[in-house]
N, C-alpha and C positions, 0 to 999 in steps of 0.2 A: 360497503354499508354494513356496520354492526349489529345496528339496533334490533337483537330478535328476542321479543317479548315472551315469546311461549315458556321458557326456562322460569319465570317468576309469577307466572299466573299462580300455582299452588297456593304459596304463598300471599300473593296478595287476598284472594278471595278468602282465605283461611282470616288471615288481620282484617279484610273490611268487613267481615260478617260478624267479627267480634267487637269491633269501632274501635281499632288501635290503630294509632297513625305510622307509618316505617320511613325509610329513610331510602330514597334514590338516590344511587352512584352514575353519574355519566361520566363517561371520559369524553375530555373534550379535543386531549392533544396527548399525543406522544411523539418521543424522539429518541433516535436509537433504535436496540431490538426492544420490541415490547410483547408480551402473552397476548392480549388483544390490541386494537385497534380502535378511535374517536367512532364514538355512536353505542360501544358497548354497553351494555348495564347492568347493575347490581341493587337488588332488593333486600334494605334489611331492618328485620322487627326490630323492634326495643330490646328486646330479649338476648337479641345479637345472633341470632339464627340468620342466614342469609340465603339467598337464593342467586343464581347468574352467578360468573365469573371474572374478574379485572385481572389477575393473575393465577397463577398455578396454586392459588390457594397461600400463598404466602404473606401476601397484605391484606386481604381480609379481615382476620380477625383485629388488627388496629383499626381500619376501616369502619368497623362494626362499632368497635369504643369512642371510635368520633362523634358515629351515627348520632348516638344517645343525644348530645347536645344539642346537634339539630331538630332531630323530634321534639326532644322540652320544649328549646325555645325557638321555632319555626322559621329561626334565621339561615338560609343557605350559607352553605363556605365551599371552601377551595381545599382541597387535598394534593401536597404534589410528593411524587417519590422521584428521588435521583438516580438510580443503583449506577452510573454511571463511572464514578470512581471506585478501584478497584481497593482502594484502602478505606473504604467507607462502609462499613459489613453489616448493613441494615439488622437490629437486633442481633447480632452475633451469629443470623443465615449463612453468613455469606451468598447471596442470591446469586451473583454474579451473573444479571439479564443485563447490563450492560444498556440500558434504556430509560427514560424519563415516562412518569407518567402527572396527568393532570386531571383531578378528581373531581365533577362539583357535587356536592351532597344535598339534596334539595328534600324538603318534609311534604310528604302525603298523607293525607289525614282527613277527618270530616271536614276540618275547617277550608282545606283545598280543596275539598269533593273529591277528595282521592285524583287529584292531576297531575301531571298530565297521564296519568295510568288509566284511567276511564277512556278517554280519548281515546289514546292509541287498541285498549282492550277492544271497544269497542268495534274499530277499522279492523283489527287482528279477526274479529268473528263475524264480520261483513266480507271477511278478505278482500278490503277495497287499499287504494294506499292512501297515505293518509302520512303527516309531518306535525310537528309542535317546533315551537318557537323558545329558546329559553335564553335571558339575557345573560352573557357570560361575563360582559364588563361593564363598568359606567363609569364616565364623570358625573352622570345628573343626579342629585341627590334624592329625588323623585321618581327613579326609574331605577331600584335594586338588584343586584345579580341574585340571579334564581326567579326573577317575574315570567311568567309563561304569556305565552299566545298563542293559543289555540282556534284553529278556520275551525269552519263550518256552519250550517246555517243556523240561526237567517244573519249568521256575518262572526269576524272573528270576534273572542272573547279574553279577556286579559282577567290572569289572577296575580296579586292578591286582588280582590276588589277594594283594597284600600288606595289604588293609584289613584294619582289627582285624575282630572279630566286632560289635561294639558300629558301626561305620563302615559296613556292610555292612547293618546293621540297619534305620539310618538311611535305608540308598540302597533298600533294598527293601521299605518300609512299606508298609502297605495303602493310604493316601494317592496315596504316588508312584507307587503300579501302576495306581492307578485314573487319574490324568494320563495318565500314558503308554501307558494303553490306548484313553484318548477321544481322545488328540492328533489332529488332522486338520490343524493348521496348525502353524506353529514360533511357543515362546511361552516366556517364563522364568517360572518360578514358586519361589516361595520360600514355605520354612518355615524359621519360628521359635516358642523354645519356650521359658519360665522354667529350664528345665533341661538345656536343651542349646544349643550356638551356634545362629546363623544360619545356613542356607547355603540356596544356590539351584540352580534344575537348569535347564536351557537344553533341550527340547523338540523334537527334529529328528524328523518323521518323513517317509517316503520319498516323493516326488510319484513315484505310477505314471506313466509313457507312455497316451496316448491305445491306446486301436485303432482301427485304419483296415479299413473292408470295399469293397474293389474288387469289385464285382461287373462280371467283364468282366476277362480278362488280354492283348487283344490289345495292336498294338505303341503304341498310346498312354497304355496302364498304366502301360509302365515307366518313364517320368520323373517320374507321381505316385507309385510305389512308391520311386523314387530319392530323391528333396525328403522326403514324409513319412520315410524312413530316415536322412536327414542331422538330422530334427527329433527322433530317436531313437523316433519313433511306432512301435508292432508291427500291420504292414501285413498283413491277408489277403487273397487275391487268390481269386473263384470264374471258372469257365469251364465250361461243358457240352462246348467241344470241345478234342479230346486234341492237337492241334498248339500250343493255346495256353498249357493248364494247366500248363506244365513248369515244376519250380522249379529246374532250371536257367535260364531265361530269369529269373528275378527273387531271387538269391541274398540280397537282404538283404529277402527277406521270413519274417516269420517265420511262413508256410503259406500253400501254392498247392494248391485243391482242384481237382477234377474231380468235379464234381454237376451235375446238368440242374438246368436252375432251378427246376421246381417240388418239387424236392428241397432247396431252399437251407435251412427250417427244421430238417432233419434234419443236413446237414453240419455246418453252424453254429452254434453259439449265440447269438443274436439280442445276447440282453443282455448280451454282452462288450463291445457296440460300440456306443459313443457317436454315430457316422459312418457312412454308405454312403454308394457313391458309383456309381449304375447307368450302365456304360458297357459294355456289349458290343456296342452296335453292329450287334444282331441284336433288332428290332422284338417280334417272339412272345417272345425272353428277356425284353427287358426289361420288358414287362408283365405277366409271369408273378412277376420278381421284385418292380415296383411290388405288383400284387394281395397278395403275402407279407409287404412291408414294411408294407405297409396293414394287415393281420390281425395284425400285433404292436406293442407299445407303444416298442418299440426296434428300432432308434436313432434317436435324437432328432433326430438330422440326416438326410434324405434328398436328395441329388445328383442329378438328371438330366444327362447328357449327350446336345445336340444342340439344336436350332433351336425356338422358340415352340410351329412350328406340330404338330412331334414331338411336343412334351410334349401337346399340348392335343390330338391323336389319341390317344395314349395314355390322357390322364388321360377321353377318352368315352368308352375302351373299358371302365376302370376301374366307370366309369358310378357309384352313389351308394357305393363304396365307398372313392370318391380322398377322399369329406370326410373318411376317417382318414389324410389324407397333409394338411391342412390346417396349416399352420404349422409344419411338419417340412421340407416338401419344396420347395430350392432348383431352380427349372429356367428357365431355363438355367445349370445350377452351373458357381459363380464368380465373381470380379470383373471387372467390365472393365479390364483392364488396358490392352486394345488391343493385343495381341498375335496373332496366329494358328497360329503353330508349333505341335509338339506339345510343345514345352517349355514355352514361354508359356502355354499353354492348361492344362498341367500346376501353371505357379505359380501360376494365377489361382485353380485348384481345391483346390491344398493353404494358399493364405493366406484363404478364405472357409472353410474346414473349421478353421482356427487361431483365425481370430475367432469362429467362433463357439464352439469349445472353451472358450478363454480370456475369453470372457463380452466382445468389443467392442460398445461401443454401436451400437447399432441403425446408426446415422447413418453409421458407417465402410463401412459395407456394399453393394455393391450386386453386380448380375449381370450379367456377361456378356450383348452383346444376339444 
């Protein structure tokens, strides 16, 4: 699943508060090697300013020159790149990605209420999950590629509102509400019918953000608060003491509490979070939060911060209840990078919290000695 919104919020909120309409990139397919993958997105003004990524920055800027057209005249299209033949040296790059890509360009604007980007913004700041519907092909001359369907209550809603009732019928079957309310990955799906064309619907729904739980907001938090905020992760930060819990010290987290730790199951809720990561630095904390992440079945990752012989005091004082920290709990968390800063030590701990989100084989992994 590609579809991660947070990269073109900037932008979008900068154009909808000005009332300029931009131009949405999905990919809908690729074949070969490709930079991204079907679900991606790209955000671009008029201006040709763009936001999100489809390639290494190489088709972009044509991308952006197509944009224009779409926005004037609020007709979607279709973008496709070959780089497939090696004698075909896209604008004299030579890109040589050896992959196809399939682009649809869709306009956002007042006149779409800014869709399907509202939508998804929306779900993005509920952190609920949440899918859009977008037609990628048709026979019916009534039902356009680039029409959206959008769930939600009190039922689903199709733009442009200029489809007949019979097009709209179509887009809101009990069929296609049930696809796009099971979507969890991006997928095309067509119907066909003796009585009506063919068309198909392209499947986008939203990849939430991880959460990150810092247990511990002293000053070597904040470069893991910083890297997981640049990976668009919503970062919590716990602390029992009032000099550290400020959330002015950690502005791009989205919560900085103040709980003693054996109050962390009452601040928190456990299973928002896929990830902890116990670093306070303070011995009685952190085995009070060990003993609490032990007593609950989330998050599936648990981080120690600090030396072997740390964890393995810790996990006797734990005594037969660390064997519900078995196969959860990294410690020493992180990779060996070979680094020692508190930046280093920071990247080593947000790229083993990555691989393990992102499902890396085993074999990529290791810890920190």
């Amino acid at each position: 699943m590609e579809s991660s919104l947070g990269p073109l919020l900037p932008l979008l909120d900068r154009e909808r508060a000005a009332g300029r309409a931009l131009a949405l990139g999905v990919l809908v397919h690729t074949a070969g090697s490709t930079y991204r993958k079907p679900g991606a997105l790209l955000l671009i003004a008029q201006s040709g300013e763009y936001a999100g990524l489809l390639s290494g920055g190489c088709l972009e800027g044509d991308l952006a020159q197509r944009a224009r057209e779409v926005i004037e005249t609020g007709r979607a299209r279709f973008v496709t790149y070959d780089l497939r033949n090696e004698e075909d040296l896209v604008w004299g790059l030579g890109l040589g990605c050896e992959g196809a890509m399939r682009i649809l360009l869709l306009r956002a604007g007042p006149e779409e209420q800014w869709e399907p980007l509202s939508h998804l913004a929306s779900a993005l700041a509920a952190h609920s999950p949440a899918a859009v519907g977008i037609v990628a092909a048709s026979a019916d001359a009534e039902l356009p590629v680039g029409a959206l369907m959008l769930p939600g209550p009190p039922g689903a809603r199709t733009l442009p509102r200029s489809l007949s009732e019979r097009a709209k019928a179509r887009l809101t079957g009990p069929g296609v509400a049930a696809a796009l309310e099971s979507a969890r990955r991006t997928a095309t799906v067509g119907w066909a019918g003796d009585s009506a064309p063919d068309w198909k619907l392209f499947l986008l729904p939203l990849s939430l953000p991880p959460r990150l739980l810092l247990l511990g907001a002293g000053p070597d938090a904040l470069p893991v608060a910083d890297l997981a905020a640049r990976l668009h992760w919503k970062v919590t930060l716990v602390d029992h003491r009032s000099a550290y819990a400020q959330p002015s010290h950690f502005p791009q987290a989205e919560r900085v509490v103040s709980s003693r730790p054996e109050a962390l199951a009452q601040a928190v809720d456990l299973a928002c979070f896929p990830a902890a990561v116990v670093m306070s630095h303070h011995l009685p904390s952190d085995l009070e939060y060990l003993r609490i992440l032990a007593a609950s079945p989330s998050p599936r990752y648990v981080g120690l911060l600090g030396p072997p012989g740390r964890r393995d005091k810790l996990l006797g004082e734990l005594g037969p209840r660390a064997e519900a920290l078995s196969g959860r709990l990294r410690a020493p968390v992180g990779f060996n990078l070979g680094g020692r800063t508190p930046e280093s030590i920071a990247l080593s701990i947000v790229a083993e919290v990555h691989a393990f989100l992102f499902g890396a084989p085993q074999r990529e992994r290791g810890a920190r000695p």
